[in-house]
N, C-alpha and C positions, 0 to 999 in steps of 0.2 A: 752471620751471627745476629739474631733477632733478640730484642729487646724481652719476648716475650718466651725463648726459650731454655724448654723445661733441664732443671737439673741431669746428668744423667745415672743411668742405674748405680749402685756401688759396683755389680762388678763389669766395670766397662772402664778402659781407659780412658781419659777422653783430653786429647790436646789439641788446645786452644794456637793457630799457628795464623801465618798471613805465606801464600804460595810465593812471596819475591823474594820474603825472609831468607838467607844463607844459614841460620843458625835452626830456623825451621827448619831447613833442607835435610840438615844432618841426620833430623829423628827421624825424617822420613823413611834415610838412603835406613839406618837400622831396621826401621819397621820391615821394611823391603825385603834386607837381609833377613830376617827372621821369619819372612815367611808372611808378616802380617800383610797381607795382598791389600794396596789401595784400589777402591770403585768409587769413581767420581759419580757424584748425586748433586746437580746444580755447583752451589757453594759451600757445599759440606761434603767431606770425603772420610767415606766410613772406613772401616778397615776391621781385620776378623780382632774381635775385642775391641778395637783402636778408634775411636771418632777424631778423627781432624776436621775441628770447626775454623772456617776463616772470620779471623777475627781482625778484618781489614776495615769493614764497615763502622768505625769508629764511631759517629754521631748516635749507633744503636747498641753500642756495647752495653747489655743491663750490668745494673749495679752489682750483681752479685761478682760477675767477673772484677769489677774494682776494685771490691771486697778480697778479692784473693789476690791481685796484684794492681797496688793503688796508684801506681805508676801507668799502667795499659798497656805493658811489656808482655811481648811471647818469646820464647816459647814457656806456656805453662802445662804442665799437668794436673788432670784431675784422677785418683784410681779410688777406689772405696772409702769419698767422703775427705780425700785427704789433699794439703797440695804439697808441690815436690817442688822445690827451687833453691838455689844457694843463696846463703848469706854469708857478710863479713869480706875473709881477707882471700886471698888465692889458695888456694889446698883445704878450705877449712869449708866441711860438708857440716851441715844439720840432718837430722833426720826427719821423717814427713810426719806430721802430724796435723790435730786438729787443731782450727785458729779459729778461736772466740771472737766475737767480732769488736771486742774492746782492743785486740792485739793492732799494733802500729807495723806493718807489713812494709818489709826493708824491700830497697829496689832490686829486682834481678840482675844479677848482672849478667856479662855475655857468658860467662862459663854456665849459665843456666841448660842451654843443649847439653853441657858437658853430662851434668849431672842427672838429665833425664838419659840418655844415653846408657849411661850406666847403673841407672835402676832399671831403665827397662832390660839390658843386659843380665842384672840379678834375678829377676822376678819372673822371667821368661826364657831361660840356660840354654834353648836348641840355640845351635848355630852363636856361640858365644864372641862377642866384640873382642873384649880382653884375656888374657891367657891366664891359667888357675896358676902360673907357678911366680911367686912374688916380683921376683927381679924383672922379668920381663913384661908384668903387671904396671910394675913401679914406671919402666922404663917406658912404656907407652903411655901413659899418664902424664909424664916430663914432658915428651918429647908432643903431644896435644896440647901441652902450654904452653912450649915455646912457640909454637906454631900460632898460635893467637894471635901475636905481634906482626905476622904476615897477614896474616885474614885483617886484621884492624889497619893497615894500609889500605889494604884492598879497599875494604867499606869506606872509607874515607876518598874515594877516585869518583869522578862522575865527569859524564862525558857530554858535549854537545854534538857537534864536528870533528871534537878530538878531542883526547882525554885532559881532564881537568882532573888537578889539584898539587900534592906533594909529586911530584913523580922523583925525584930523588930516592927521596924516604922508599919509596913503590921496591924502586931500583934494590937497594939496601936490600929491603925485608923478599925479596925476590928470591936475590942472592943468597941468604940464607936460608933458604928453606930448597936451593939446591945443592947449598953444601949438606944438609944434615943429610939426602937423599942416597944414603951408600948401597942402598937394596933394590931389588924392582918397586918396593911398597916402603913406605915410614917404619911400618910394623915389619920387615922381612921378605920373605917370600909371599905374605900372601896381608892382603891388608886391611888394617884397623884401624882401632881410634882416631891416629894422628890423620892418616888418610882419611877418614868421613869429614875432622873436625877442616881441612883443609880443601875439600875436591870442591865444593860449593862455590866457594869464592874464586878458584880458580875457572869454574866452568861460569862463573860469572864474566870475568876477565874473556872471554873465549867468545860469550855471548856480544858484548860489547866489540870484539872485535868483527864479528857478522855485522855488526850494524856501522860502522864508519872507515875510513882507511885513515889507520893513525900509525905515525913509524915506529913510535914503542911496540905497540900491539903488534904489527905487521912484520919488523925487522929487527926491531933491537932484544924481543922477549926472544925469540926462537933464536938466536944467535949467542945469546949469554946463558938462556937455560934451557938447554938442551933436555936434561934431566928429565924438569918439569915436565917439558911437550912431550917425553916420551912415559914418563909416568899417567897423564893424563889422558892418553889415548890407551893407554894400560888400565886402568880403572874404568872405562867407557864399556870395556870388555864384557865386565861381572853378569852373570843374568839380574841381578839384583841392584846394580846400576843402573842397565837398563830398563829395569821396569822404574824405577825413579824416574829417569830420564821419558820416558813415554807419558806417565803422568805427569810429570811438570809441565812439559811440550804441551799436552793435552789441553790446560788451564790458561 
């Protein structure tokens, strides 16, 4: 992301991401599913409609991106002039519009993926994330937020030699997010939201255990959540996993 780069068209999507981001990740794995094919181009990766700018280079982020989030939080969206992020409490969506630049621009919070997620789900129906029929709608939506509380563990782990931080907590939010698992997928037999908002952080966990020999990672995860390792070699499957998976690798 260069200081000196141009707005982009109105009809182009254009999300502003950082490739280590886990909540990045998620727009990604949709983009994916939907078809939108990433082509890596240096440190911008275009996509059909879709620009994903890395907005990692912080000391060159122009203003204007401040302007949309004054924070320097991603994931953001850009679609015809407009930007797209949550504000307020948990469940409480805004809709996208235009911000003047006298408007005071609240911080994103993490359910910001949430919510790109499912506009782009709106805006673009093939291949749809969420199910049209409400209940099961509602139900995947719930069941994506409780799952947050696992992923915000996770983010909160960081490793040198071996994993540092709560690992209790780890433990806790592990364990539940293998009790909710009663399907092959979050979402049932085949899988959504909850599953995108949760495989990132988990394929994070995964990452981190290629790189050190730690006994949580190595013996205590695969011994208490079974589930998990088995769902997550189950999601690795998708063609649209893996093409995520080959472009993140790639980067």
């Amino acid at each position: 992301l260069n200081s000196d780069d141009i707005e982009p068209p109105p009809d182009i999507f254009r999300l502003y991401a950082v490739s280590s981001c886990p909540y990045c990740e998620r727009v990604a794995i949709v983009a994916c599913k939907k078809d939108i094919v990433l082509q890596c181009i240096t440190n911008i990766v275009i996509c059909f409609r879709l620009e994903v700018v890395n907005a990692s280079n912080i000391p060159s982020i122009p203003s204007r991106f401040l302007w949309m989030d004054t924070e320097g939080l991603v994931p953001v969206l850009r679609h015809n002039g407009k930007v797209h992020f949550i504000i307020g409490y948990l469940f409480q969506k805004v809709e996208s519009f235009h911000i003047p630049h006298s408007f005071s621009i609240h911080k994103l919070t993490m359910n910001g993926s949430r919510m790109i997620i499912e506009y782009l789900d709106d805006v673009k129906t093939e291949k749809s994330i969420l199910p049209d029929e409400p209940y099961l709608k509602a139900k995947q939506e719930y069941d994506a937020f409780k799952l947050e509380s696992v992923c915000d563990a996770i983010r909160k782990v960081t490793f040198t030699n071996r994993l540092i931080g709560d690992i209790n907590l780890l433990a806790k939010q592990l364990a539940k997010a293998e009790r909710m698992l009663q399907s092959p997928f979050y979402s049932g037999e085949e899988f959504g939201l909850p599953d995108i908002v949760l495989y990132p952080f988990i394929q994070r966990l995964f990452m981190i255990r290629s790189l050190i020999n730690d006994y949580f990672l190595d013996v205590y995860f695969p011994l208490n959540y079974p589930k998990l390792m088995n769902w997550f070699v189950r999601m690795r499957t998708f063609p649209e996993v893996k093409l995520f998976i080959s472009n993140y690798e790639a980067k």
